[in-house]
C-alpha positions in Angstrom: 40.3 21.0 -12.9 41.3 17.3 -11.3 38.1 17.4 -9.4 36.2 17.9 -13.1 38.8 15.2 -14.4 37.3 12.7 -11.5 33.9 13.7 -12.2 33.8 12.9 -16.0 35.4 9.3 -15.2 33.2 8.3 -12.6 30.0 9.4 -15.1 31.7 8.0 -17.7 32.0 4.6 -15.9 28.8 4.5 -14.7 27.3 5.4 -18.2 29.2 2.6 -20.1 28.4 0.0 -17.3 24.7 0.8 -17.1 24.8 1.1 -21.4 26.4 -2.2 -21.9 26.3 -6.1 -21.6 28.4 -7.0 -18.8 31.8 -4.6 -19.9 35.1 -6.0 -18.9 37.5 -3.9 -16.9 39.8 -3.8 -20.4 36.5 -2.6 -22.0 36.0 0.0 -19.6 39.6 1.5 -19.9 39.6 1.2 -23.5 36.0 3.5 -23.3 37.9 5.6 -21.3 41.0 5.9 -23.5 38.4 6.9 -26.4 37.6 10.0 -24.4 41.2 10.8 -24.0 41.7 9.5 -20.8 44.3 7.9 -19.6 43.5 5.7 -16.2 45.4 2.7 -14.7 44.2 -0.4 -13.4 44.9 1.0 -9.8 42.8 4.2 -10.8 39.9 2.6 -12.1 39.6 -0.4 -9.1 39.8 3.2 -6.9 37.2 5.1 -8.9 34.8 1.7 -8.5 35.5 2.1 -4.7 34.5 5.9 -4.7 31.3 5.0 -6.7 30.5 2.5 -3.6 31.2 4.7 -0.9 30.4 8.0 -2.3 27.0 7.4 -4.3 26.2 3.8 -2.6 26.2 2.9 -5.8 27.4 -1.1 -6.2 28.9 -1.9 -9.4 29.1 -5.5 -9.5 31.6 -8.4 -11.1 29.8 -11.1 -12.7 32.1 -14.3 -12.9 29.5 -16.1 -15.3 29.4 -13.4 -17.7 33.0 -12.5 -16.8 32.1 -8.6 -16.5 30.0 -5.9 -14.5 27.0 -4.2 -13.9 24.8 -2.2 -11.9 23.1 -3.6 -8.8 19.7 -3.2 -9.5 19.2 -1.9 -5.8 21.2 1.0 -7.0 18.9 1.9 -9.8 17.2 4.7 -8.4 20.6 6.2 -6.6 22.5 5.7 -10.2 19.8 8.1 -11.8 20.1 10.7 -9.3 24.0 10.6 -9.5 24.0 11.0 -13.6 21.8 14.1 -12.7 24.4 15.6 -10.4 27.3 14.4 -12.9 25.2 16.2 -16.0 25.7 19.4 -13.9 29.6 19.0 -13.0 30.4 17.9 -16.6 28.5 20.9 -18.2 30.0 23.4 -15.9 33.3 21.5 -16.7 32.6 22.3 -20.7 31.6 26.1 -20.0 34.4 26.8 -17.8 37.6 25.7 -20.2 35.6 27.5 -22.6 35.1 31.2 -20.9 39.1 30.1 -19.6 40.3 30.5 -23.2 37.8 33.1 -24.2 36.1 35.0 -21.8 34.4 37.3 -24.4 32.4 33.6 -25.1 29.9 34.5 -22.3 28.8 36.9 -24.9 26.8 33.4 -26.2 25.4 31.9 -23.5 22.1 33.1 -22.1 21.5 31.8 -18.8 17.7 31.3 -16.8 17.0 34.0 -14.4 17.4 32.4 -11.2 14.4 33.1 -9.0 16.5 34.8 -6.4 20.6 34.2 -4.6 17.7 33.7 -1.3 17.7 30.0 -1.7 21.6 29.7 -2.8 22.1 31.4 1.4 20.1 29.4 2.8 20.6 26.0 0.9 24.0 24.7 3.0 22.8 25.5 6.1 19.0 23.8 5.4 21.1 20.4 3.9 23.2 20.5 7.3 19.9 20.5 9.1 18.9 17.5 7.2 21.7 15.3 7.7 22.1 16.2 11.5 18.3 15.9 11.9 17.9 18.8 13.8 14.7 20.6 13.6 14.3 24.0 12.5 12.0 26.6 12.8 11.1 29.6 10.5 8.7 32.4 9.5 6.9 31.5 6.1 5.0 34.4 3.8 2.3 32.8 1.8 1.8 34.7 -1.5 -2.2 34.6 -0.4 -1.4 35.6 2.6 -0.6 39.0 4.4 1.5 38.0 7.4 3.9 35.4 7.8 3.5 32.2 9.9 6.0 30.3 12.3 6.7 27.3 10.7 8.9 24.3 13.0 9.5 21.3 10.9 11.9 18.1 10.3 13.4 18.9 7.3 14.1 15.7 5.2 14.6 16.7 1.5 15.6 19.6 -0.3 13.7 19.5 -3.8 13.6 21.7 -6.9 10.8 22.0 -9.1 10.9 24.4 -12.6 14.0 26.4 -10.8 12.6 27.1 -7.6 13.5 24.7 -4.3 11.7 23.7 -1.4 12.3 22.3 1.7 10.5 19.5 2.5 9.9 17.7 5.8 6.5 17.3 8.4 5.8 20.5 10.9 4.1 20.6 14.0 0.8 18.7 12.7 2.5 15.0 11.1 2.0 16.4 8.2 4.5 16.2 5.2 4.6 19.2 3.6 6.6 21.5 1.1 7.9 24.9 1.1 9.5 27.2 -1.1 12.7 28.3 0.3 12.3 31.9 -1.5 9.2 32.6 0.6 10.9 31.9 4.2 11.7 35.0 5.6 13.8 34.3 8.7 15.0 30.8 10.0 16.6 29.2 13.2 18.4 25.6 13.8 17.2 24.0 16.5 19.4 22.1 19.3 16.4 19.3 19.2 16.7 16.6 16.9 13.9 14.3 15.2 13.9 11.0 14.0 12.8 10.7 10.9 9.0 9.5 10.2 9.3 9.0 6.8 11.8 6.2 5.1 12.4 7.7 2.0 11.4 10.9 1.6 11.9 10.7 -2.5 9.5 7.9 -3.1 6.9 10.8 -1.9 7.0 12.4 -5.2 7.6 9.3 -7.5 4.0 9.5 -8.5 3.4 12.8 -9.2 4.4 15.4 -11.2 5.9 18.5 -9.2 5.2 18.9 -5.5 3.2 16.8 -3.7 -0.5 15.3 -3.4 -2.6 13.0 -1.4 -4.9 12.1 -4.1 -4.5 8.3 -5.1 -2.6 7.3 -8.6 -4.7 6.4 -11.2 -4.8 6.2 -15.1 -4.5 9.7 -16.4 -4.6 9.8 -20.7 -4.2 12.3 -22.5 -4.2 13.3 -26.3 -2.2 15.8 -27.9 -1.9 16.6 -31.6 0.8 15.0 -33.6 3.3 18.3 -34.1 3.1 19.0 -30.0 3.3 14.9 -29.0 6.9 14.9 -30.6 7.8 17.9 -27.8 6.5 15.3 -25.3 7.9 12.1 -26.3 11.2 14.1 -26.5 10.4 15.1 -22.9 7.7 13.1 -21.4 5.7 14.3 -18.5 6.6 11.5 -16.2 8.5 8.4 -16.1 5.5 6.1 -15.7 4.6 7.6 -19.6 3.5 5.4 -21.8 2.5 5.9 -25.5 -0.6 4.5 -26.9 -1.2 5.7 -29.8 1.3 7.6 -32.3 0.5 8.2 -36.0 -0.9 11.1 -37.9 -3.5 12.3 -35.9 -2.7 12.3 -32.4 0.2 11.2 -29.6 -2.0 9.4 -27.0 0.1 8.5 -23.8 -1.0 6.7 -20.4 0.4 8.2 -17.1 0.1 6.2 -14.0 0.1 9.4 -11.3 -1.6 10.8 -8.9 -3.4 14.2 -10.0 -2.4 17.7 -8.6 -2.3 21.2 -9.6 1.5 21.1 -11.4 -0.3 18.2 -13.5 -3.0 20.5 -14.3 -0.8 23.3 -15.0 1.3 21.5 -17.4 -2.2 20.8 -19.3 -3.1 24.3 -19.4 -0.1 25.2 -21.1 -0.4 22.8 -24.4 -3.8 25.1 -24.6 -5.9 23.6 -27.5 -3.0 21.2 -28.6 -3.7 18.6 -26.0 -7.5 17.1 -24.5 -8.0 15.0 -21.4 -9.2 11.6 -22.4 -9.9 10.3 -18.4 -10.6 10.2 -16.0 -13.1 12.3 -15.8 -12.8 14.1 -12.9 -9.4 15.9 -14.2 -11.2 16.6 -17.6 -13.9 18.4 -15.6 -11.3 20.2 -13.6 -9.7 21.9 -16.6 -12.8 22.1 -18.8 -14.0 24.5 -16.1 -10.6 26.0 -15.7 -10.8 26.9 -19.5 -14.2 28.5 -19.1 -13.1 31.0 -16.7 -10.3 31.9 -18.2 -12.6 32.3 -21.3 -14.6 34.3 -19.3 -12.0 36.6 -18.7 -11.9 37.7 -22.4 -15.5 38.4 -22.4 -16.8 42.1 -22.2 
């Protein structure tokens, strides 16, 4: 339980910093005395250290304003790092509580996992990545009958609505994603790669899902009032803004580039949300729509 002790300070550090006007170190102990922890000067300076090394995270001192903050270089990393913490801190929570009664699993209903496939081959894909050695693969397309050899330089492992891919660019240059679930039988390579792309995340900052080489432009889209409160509580994508909120309609701007997860997540609003532009997505799913109407015809 110490590891889930460390976890919870450094997420509860990072969370008070990023929350508040240039905290004290006095501040940041007392916040963490509220939660009925006890740290010392010593442990704290030493947790700000692991917060450096560990998630390159730089938490700052500020003589002006006589306190700290986040480096804003280390916005993107500190968002990423709350994630992982959010994980550790519920398991944390669900683990003292099945400890004390295990007949409490009895209340908690889990998501199928899509399969234990990707759980096998998840450490040894990650090793690949940070040793940048190629690797090489057989792939079954669900359109296709037979499997394909795949060699690529795996750069990122993403997840997308509880399935993960590995992503990286094959034998072509091209970047590409694929869903760990569908690879049938895999090999590390001796050779090693260097890596063509920079940062591999910054791919899909503009779109929604996997990737998509169309370019980012204006999407807007209108959704009636009881449904928009489901998407401001959880907005498609974190270039969302909202336009237009009152009695009639949620109207929100996305700045993205379109692909078929945007379309999907369309689709599945049904009649509770319309494309306002452009108009080449609102042609897309108005002719999506028809055929599935079609389908319901005799």
């Amino acid at each position: 339980m110490s590891q889930f002790k460390t976890v919870e300070r450094l997420s509860l550090i990072l969370n008070y910093v990023n929350q508040n006007h240039y905290p004290s170190l006095s501040e940041i102990m007392k916040h963490l005395e509220d939660k009925d922890l006890q740290p010392t000067e010593r442990t704290l300076q030493r947790d700000l250290k692991t917060i450096r090394d560990l998630c390159f995270i730089e938490i700052k001192y500020d003589r002006f304003n006589n306190g700290y903050y986040i480096d804003s270089n280390s916005e993107l990393d500190f968002k990423e790092w709350m994630q992982v913490f959010e994980v550790f801190n519920r398991a944390k929570v669900i683990s003292e509580i099945l400890l004390k009664n295990p007949g409490s699993i009895e209340y908690i209903d889990f998501d199928e996992p899509v399969s234990n496939h990707e759980e096998l081959l998840f450490p040894s894909f990650l090793k690949a990545i940070i040793d940048r050695q190629k690797i090489k693969f057989q792939y079954h397309r669900y359109w296709e009958n037979e499997a394909e050899t795949i060699e690529l330089e795996p750069q990122l492992l993403k997840e997308y609505l509880n399935r993960w891919y590995i992503v990286g660019t094959n034998e072509q240059g091209e970047f590409r994603c694929y869903g760990i679930e569908r690879i049938i039988e895999f090999e590390i390579s001796a050779k090693t790669f260097r890596a063509k792309v920079k940062n591999p995340k910054s791919i899909f900052s503009d779109v929604i899902g996997l990737y998509s080489e169309n370019d980012c432009e204006k999407v807007v889209l209108s959704y009636e009032p009881f449904q928009g409160k489901y998407i401001k509580s959880q907005p498609l994508h974190s270039s969302q803004k909202i336009l237009v909120d009152n009695e009639n309609e949620l109207r929100i701007e996305l700045f993205i580039r379109p692909n078929y997860e945007l379309e999907e997540q369309i689709l599945k609003q049904g009649e509770r949300v319309k494309v306002i532009q452009p108009t080449s997505l609102r042609d897309v799913i108005k002719s999506r729509v028809k055929k599935a109407f079609e389908n319901y015809e005799p």
